[in-house]
DRENBADO-577652 format. One record per residue: x, y, z of N, C-alpha, C, O, CB in turn; residue number from 1; residue in one letter. Coordinates in steps of 0.2 Angstrom, whole numbers, plus 5000, padded with zeros to 4 digits. Each point is the difference from the previous one (the first is absolute). Glycine has a CB too. Example, Ala and Ser with C-alpha at 12.3 -4.5 7.8 and 13.67 -1.06 7.14 Angstrom:
<rs>
npx:5066 | npy:4972 | npz:5039 | capx:4996 | capy:5006 | capz:5000 | cpx:5004 | cpy:5006 | cpz:5000 | opx:5005 | opy:4999 | opz:5003 | cbpx:4986 | cbpy:4995 | cbpz:5003 | bami:1 | kelo:A
npx:5007 | npy:5011 | npz:4990 | capx:5004 | capy:5006 | capz:5001 | cpx:4996 | cpy:5005 | cpz:5003 | opx:5003 | opy:5006 | opz:5001 | cbpx:5003 | cbpy:4991 | cbpz:4989 | bami:2 | kelo:S
</rs>
This chain:
<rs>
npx:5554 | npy:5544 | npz:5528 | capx:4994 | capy:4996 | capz:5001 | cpx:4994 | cpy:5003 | cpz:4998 | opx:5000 | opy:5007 | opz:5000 | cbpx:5006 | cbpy:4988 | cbpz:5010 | bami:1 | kelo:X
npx:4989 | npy:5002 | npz:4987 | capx:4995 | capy:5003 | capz:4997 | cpx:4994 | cpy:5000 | cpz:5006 | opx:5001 | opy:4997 | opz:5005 | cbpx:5003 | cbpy:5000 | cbpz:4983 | bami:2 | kelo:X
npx:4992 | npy:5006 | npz:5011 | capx:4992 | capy:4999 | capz:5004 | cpx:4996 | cpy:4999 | cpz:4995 | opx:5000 | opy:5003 | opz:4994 | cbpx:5000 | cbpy:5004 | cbpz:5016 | bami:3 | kelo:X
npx:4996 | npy:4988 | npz:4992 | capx:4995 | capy:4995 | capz:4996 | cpx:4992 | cpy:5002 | cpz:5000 | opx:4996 | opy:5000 | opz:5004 | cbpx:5012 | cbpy:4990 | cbpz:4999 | bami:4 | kelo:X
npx:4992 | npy:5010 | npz:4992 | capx:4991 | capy:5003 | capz:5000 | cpx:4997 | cpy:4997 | cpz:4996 | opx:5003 | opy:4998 | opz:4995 | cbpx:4999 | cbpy:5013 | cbpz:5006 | bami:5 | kelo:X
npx:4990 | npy:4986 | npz:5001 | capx:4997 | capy:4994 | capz:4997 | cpx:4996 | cpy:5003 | cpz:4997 | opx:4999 | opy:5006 | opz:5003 | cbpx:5003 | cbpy:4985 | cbpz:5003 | bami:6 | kelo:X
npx:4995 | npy:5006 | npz:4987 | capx:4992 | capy:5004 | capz:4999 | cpx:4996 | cpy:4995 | cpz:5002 | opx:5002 | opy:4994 | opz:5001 | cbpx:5000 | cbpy:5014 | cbpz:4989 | bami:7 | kelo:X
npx:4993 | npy:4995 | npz:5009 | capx:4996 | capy:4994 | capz:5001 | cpx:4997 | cpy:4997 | cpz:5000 | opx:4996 | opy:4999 | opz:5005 | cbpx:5006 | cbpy:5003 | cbpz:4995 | bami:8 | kelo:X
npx:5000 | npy:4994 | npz:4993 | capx:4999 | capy:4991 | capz:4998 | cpx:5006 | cpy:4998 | cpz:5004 | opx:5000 | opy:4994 | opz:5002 | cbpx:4994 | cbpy:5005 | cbpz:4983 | bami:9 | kelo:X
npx:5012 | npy:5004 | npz:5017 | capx:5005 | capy:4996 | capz:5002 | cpx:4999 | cpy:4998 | cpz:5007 | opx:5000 | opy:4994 | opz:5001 | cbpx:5007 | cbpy:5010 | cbpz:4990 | bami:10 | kelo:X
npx:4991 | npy:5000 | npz:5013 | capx:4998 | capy:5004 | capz:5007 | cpx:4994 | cpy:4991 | cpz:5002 | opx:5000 | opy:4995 | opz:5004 | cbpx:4998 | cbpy:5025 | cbpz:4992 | bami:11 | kelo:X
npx:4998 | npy:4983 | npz:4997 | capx:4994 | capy:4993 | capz:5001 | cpx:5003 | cpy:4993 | cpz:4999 | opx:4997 | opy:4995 | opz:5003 | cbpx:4993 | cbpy:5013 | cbpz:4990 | bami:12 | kelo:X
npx:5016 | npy:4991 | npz:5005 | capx:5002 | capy:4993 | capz:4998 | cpx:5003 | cpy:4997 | cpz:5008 | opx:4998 | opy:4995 | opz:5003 | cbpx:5006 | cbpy:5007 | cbpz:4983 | bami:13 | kelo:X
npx:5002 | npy:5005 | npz:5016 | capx:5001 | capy:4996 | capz:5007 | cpx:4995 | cpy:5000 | cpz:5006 | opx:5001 | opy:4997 | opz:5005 | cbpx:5010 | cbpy:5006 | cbpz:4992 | bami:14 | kelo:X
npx:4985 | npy:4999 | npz:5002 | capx:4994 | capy:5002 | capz:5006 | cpx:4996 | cpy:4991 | cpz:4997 | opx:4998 | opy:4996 | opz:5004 | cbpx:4999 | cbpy:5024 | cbpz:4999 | bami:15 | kelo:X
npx:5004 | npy:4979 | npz:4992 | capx:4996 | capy:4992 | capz:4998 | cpx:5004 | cpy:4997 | cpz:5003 | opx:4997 | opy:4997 | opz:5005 | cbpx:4999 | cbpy:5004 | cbpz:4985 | bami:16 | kelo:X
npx:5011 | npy:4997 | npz:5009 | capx:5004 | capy:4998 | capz:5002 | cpx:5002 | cpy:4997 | cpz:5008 | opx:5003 | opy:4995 | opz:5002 | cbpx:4998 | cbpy:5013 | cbpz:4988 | bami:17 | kelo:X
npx:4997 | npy:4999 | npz:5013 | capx:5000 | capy:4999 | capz:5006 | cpx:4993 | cpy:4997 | cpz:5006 | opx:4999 | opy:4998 | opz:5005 | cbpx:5010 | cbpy:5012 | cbpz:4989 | bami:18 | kelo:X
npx:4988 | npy:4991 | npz:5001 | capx:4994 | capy:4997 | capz:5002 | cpx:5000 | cpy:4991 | cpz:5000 | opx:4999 | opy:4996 | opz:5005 | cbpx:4995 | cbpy:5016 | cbpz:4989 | bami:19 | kelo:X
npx:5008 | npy:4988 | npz:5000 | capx:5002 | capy:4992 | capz:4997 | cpx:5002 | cpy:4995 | cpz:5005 | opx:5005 | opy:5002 | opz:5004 | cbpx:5000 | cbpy:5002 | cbpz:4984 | bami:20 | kelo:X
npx:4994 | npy:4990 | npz:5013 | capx:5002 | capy:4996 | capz:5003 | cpx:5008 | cpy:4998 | cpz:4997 | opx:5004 | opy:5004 | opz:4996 | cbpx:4983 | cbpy:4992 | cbpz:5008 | bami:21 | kelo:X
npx:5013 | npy:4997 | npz:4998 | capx:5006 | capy:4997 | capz:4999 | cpx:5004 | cpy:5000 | cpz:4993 | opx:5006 | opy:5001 | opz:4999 | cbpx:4989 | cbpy:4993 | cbpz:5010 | bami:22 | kelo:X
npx:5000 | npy:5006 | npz:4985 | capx:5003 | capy:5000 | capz:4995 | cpx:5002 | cpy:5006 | cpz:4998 | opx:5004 | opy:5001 | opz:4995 | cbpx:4990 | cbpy:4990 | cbpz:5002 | bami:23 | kelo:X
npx:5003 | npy:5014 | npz:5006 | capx:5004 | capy:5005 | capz:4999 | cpx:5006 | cpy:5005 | cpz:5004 | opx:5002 | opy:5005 | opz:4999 | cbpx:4988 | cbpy:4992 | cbpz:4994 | bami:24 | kelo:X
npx:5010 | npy:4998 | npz:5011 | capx:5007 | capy:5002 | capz:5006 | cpx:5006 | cpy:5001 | cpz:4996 | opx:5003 | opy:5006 | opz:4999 | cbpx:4994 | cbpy:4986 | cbpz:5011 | bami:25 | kelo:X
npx:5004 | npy:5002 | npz:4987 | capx:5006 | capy:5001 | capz:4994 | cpx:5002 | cpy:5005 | cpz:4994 | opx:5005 | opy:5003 | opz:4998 | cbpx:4994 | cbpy:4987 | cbpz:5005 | bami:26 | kelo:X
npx:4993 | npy:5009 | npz:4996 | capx:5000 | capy:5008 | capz:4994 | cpx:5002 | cpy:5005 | cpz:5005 | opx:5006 | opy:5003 | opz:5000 | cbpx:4982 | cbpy:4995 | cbpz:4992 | bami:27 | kelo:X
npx:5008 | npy:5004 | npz:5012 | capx:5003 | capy:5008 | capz:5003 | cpx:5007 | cpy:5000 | cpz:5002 | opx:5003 | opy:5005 | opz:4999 | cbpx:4987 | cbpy:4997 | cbpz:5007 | bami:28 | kelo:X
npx:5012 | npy:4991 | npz:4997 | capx:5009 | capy:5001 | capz:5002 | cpx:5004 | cpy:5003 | cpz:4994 | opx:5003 | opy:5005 | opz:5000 | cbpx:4998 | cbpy:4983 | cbpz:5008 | bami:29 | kelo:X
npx:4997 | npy:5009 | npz:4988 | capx:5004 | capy:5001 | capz:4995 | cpx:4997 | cpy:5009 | cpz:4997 | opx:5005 | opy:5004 | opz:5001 | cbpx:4996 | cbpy:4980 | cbpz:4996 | bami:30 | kelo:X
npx:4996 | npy:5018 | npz:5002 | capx:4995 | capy:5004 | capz:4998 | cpx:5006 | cpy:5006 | cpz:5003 | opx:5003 | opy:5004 | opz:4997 | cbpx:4983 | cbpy:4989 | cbpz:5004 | bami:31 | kelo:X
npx:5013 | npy:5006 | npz:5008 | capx:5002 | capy:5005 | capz:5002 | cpx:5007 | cpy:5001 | cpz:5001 | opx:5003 | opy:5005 | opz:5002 | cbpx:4988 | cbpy:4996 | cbpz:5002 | bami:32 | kelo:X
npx:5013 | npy:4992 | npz:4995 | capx:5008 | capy:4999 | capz:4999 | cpx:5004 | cpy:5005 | cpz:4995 | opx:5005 | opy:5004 | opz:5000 | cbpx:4991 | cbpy:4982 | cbpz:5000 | bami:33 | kelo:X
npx:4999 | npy:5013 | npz:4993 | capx:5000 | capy:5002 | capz:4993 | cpx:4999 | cpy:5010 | cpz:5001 | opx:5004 | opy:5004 | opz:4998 | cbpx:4989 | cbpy:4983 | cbpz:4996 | bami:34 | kelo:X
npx:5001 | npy:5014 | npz:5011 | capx:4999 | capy:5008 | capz:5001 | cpx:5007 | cpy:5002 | cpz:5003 | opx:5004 | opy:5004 | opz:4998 | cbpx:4983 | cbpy:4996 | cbpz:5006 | bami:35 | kelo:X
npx:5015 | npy:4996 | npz:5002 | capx:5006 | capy:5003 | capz:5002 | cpx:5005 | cpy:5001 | cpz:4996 | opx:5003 | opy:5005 | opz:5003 | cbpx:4994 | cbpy:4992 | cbpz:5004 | bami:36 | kelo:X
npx:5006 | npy:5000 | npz:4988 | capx:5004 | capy:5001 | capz:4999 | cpx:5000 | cpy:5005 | cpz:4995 | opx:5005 | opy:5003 | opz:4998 | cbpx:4998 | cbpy:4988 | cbpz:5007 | bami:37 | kelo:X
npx:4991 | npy:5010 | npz:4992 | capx:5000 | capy:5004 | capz:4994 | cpx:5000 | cpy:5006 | cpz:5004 | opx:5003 | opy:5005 | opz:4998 | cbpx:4992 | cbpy:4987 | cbpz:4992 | bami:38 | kelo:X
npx:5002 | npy:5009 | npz:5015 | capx:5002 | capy:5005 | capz:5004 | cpx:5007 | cpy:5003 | cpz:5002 | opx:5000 | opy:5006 | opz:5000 | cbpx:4990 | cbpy:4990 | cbpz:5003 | bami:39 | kelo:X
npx:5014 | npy:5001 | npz:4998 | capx:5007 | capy:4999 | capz:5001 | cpx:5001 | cpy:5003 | cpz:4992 | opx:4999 | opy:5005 | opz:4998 | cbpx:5003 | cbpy:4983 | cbpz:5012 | bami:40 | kelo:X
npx:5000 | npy:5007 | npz:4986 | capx:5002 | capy:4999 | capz:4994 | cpx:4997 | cpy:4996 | cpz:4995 | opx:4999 | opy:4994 | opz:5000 | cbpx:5009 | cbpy:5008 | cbpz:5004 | bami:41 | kelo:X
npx:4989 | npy:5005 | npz:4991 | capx:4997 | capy:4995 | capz:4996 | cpx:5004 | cpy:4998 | cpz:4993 | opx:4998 | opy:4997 | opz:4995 | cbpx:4992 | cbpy:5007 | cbpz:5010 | bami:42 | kelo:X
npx:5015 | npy:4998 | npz:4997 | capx:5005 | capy:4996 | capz:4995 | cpx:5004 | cpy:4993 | cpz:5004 | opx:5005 | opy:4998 | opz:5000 | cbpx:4997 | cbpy:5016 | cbpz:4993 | bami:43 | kelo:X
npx:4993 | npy:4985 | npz:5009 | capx:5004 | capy:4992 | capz:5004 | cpx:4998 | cpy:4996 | cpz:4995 | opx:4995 | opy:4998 | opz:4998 | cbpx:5005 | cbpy:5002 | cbpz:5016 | bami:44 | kelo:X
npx:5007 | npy:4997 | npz:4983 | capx:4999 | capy:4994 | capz:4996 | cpx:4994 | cpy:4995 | cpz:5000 | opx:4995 | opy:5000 | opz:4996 | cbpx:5017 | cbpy:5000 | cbpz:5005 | bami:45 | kelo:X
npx:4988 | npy:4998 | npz:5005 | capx:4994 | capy:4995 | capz:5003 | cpx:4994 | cpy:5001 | cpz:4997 | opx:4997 | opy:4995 | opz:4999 | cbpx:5008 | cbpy:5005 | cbpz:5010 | bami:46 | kelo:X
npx:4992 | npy:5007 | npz:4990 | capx:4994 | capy:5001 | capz:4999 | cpx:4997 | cpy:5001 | cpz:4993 | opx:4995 | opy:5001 | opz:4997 | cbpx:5007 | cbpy:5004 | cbpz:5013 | bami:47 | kelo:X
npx:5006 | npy:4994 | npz:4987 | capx:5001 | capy:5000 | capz:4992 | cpx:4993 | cpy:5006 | cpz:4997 | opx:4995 | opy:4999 | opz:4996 | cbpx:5010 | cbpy:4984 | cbpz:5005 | bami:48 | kelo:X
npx:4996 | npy:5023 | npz:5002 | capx:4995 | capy:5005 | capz:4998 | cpx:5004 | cpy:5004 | cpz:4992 | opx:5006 | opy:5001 | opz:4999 | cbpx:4989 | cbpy:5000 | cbpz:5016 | bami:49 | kelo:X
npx:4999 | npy:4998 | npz:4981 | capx:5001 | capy:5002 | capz:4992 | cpx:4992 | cpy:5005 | cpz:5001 | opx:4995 | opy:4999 | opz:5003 | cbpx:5014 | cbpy:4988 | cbpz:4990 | bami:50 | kelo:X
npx:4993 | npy:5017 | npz:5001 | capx:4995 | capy:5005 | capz:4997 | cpx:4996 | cpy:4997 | cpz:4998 | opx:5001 | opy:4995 | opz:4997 | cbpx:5005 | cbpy:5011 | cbpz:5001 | bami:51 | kelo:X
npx:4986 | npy:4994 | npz:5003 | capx:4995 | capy:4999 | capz:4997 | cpx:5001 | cpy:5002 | cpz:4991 | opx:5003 | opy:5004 | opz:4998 | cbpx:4991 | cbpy:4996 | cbpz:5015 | bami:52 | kelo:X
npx:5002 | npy:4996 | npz:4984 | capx:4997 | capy:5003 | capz:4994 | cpx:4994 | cpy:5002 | cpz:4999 | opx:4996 | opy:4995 | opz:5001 | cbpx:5011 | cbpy:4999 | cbpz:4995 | bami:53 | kelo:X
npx:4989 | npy:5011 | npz:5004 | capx:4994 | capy:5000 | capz:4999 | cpx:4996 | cpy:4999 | cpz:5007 | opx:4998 | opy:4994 | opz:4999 | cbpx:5005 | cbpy:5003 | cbpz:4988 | bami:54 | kelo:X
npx:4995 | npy:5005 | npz:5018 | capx:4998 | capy:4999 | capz:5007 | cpx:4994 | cpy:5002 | cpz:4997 | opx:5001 | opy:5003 | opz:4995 | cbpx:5007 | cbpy:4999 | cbpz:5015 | bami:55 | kelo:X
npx:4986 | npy:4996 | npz:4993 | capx:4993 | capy:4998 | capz:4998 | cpx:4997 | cpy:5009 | cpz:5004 | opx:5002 | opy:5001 | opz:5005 | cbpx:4997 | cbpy:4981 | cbpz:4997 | bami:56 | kelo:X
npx:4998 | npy:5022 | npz:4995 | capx:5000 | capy:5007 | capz:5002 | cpx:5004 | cpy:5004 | cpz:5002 | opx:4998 | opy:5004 | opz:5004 | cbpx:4994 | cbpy:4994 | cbpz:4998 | bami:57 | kelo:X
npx:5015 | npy:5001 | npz:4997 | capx:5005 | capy:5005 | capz:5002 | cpx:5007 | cpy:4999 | cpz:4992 | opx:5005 | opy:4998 | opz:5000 | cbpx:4993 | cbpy:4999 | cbpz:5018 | bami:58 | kelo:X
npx:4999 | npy:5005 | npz:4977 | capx:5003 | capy:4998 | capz:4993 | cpx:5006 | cpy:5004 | cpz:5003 | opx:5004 | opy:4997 | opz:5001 | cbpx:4987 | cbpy:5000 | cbpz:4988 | bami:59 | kelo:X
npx:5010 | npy:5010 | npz:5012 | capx:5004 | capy:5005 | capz:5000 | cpx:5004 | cpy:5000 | cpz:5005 | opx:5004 | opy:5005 | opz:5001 | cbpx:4988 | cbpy:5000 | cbpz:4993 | bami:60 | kelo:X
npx:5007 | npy:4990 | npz:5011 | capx:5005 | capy:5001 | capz:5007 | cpx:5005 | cpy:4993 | cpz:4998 | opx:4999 | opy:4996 | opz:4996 | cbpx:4991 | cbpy:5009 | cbpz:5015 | bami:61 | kelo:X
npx:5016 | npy:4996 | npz:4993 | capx:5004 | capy:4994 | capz:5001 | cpx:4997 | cpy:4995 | cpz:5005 | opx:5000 | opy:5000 | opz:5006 | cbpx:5010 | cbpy:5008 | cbpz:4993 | bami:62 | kelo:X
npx:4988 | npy:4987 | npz:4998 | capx:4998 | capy:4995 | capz:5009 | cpx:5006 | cpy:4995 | cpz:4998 | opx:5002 | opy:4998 | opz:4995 | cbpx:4981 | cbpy:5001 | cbpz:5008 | bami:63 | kelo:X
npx:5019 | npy:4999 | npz:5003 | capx:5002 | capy:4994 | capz:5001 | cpx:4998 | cpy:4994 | cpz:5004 | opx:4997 | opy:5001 | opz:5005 | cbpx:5010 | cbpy:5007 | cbpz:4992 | bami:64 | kelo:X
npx:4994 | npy:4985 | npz:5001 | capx:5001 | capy:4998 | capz:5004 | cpx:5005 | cpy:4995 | cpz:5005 | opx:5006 | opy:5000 | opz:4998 | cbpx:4985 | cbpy:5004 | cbpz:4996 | bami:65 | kelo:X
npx:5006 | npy:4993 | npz:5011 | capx:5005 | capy:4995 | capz:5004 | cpx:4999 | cpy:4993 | cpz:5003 | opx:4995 | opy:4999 | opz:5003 | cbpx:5008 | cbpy:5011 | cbpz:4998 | bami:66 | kelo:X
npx:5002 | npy:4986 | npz:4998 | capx:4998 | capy:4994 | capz:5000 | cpx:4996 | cpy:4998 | cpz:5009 | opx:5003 | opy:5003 | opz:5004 | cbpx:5010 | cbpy:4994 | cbpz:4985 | bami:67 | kelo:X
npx:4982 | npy:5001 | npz:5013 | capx:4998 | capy:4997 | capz:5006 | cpx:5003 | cpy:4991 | cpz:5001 | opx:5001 | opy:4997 | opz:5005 | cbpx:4988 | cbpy:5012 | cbpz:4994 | bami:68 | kelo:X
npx:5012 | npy:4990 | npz:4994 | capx:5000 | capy:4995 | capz:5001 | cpx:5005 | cpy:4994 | cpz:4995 | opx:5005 | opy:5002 | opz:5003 | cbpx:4984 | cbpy:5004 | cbpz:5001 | bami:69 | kelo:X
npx:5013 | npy:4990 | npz:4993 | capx:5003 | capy:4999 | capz:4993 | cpx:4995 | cpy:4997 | cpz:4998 | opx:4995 | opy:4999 | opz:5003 | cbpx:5017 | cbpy:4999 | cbpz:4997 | bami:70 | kelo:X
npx:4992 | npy:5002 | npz:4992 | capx:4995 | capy:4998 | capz:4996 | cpx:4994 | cpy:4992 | cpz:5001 | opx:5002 | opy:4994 | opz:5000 | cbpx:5009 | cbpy:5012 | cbpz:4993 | bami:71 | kelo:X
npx:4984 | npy:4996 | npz:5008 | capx:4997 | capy:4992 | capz:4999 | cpx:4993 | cpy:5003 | cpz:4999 | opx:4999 | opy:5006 | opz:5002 | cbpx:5009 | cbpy:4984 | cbpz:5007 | bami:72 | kelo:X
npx:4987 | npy:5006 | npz:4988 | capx:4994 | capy:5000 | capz:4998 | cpx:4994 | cpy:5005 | cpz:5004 | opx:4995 | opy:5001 | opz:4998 | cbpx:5010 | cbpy:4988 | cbpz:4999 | bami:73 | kelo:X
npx:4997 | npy:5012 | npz:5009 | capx:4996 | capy:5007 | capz:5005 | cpx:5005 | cpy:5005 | cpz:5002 | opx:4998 | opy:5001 | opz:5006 | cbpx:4994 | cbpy:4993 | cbpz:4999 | bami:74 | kelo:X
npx:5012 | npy:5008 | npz:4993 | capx:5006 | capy:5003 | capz:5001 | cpx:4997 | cpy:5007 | cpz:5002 | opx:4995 | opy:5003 | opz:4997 | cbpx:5013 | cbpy:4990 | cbpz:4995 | bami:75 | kelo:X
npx:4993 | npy:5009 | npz:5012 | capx:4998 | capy:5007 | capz:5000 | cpx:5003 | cpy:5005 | cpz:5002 | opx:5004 | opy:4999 | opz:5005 | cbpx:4988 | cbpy:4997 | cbpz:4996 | bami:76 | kelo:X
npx:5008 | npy:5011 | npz:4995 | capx:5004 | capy:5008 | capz:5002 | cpx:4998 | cpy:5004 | cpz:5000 | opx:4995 | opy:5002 | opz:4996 | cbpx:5012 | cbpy:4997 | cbpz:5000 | bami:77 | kelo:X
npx:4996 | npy:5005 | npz:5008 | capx:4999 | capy:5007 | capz:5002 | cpx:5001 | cpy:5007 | cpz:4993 | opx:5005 | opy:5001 | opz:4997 | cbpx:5000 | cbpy:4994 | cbpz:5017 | bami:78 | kelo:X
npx:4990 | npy:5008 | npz:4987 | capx:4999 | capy:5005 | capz:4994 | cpx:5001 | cpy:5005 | cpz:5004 | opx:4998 | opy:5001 | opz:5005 | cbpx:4995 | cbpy:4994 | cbpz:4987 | bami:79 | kelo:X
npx:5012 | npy:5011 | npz:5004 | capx:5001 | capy:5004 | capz:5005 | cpx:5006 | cpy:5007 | cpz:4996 | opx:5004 | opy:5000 | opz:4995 | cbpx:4995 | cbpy:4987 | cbpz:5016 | bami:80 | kelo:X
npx:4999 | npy:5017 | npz:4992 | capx:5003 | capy:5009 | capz:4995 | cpx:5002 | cpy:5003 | cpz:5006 | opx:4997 | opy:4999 | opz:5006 | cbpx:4994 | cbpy:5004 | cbpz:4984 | bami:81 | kelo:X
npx:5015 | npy:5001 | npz:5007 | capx:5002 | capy:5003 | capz:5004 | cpx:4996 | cpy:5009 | cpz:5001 | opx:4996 | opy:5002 | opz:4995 | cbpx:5016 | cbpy:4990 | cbpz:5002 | bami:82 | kelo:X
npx:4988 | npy:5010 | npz:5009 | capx:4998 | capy:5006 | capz:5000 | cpx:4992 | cpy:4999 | cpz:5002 | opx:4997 | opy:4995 | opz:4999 | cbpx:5013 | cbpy:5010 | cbpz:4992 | bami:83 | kelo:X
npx:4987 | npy:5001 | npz:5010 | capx:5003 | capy:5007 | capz:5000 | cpx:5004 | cpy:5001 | cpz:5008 | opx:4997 | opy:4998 | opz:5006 | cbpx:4992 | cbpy:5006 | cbpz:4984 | bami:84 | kelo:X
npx:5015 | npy:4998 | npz:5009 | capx:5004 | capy:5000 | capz:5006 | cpx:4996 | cpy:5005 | cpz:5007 | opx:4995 | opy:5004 | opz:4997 | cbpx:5016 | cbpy:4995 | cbpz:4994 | bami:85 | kelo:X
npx:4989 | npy:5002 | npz:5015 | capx:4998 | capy:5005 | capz:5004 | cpx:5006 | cpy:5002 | cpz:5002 | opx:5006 | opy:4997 | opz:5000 | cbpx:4984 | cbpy:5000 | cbpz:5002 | bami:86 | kelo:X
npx:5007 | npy:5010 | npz:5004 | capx:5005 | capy:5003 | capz:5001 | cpx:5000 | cpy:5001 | cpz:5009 | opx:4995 | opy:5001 | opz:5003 | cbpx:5004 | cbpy:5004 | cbpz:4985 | bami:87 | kelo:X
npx:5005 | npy:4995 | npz:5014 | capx:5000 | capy:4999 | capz:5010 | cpx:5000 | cpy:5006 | cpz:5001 | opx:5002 | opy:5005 | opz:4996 | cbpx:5005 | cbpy:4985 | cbpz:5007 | bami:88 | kelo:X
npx:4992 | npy:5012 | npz:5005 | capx:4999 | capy:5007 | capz:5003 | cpx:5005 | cpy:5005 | cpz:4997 | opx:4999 | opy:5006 | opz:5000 | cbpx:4998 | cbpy:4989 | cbpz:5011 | bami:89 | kelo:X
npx:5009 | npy:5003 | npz:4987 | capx:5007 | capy:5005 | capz:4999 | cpx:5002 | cpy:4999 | cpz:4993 | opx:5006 | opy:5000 | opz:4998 | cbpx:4999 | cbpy:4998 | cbpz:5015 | bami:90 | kelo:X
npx:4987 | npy:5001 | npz:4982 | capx:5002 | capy:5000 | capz:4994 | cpx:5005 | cpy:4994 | cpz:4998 | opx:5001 | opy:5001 | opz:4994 | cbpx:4997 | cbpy:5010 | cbpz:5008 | bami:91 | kelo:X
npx:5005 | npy:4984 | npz:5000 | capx:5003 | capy:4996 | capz:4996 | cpx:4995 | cpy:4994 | cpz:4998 | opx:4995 | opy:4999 | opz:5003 | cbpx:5017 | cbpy:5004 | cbpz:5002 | bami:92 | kelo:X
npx:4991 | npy:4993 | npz:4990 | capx:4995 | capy:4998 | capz:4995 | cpx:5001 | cpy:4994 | cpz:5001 | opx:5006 | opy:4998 | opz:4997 | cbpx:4992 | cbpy:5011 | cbpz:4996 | bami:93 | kelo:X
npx:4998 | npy:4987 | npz:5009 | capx:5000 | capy:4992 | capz:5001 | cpx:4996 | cpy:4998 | cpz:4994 | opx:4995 | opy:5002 | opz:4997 | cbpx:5005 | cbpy:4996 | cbpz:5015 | bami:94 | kelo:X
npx:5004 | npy:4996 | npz:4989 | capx:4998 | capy:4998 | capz:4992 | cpx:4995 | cpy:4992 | cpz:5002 | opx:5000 | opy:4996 | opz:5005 | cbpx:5014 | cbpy:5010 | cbpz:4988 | bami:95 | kelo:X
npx:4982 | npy:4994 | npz:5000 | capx:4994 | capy:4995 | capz:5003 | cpx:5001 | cpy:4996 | cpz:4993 | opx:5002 | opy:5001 | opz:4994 | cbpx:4988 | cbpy:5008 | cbpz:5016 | bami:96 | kelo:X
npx:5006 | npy:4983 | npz:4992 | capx:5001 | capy:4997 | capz:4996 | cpx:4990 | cpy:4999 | cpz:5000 | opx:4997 | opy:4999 | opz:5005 | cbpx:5018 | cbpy:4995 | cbpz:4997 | bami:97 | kelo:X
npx:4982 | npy:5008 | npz:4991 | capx:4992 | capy:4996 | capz:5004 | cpx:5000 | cpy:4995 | cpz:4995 | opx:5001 | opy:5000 | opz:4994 | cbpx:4990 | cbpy:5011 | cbpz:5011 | bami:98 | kelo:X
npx:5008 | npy:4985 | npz:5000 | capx:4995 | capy:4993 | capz:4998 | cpx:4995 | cpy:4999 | cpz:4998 | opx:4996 | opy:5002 | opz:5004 | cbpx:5007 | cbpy:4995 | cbpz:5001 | bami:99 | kelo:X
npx:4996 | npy:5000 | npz:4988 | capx:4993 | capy:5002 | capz:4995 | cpx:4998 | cpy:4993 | cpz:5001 | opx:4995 | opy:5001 | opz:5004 | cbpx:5007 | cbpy:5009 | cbpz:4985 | bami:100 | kelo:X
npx:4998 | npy:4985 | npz:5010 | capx:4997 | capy:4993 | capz:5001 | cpx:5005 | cpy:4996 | cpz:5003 | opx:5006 | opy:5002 | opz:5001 | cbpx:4988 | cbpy:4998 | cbpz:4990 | bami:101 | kelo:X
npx:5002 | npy:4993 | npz:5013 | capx:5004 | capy:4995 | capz:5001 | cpx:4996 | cpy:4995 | cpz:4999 | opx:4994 | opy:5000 | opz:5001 | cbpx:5013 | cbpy:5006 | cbpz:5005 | bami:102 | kelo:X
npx:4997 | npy:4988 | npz:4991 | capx:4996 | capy:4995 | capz:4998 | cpx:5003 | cpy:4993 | cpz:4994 | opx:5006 | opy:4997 | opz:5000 | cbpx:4986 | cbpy:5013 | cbpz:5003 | bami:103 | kelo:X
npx:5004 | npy:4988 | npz:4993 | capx:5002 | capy:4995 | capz:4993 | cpx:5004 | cpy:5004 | cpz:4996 | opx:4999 | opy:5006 | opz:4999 | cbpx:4991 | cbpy:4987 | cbpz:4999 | bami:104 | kelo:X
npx:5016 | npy:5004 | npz:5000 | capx:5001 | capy:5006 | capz:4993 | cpx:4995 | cpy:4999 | cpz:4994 | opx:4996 | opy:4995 | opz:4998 | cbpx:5017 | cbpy:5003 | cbpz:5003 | bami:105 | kelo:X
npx:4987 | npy:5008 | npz:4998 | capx:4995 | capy:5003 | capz:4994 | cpx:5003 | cpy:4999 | cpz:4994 | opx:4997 | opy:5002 | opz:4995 | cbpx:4998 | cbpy:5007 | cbpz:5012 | bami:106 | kelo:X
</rs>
């Protein structure tokens, strides 16, 4: 299992999110449906997560992202890099997923 670390703009989307009334109840379900599991596994088919090409100020990192949603006209996914990992009281090394955006596909 990973631990999830937001920056942010992503931090800023669900705190909107959460604020939002009704129309956006469904966004978050889904939102934090999608966090979970990629926390679990982000290789779960479901999330249909693939490598970015070119991430907007991170040319040189792997970003990937993952589906929130299927395909349709506001579709929106989680952007997201592995690492940097930290380290617990006894030295072993948890591993972290951080979360660089969430939102429209770009």
């Amino acid at each position: 299992m990973f631990t999830l670390r937001f920056s942010d703009d992503a931090e800023a989307t669900l705190d909107r999110l959460m604020a939002g009334g009704n129309a956006t109840l469904s966004k978050l379900k889904k939102v934090r449906r999608t966090l979970g599991r990629l926390q679990i596994d982000p290789r779960y088919p479901g999330l249909r997560s693939h490598q970015y090409e070119n991430f907007p100020n991170l040319p040189n990192e792997k970003v990937w992202d993952s589906y929130v949603e299927n395909q349709t006209a506001s579709a929106w996914r989680i952007y997201w890099m592995y690492g940097p990992n930290e380290k617990d009281e006894q030295g072993n090394e948890i591993p972290v997923i951080t979360v660089l955006l969430i939102g429209p596909h770009l």
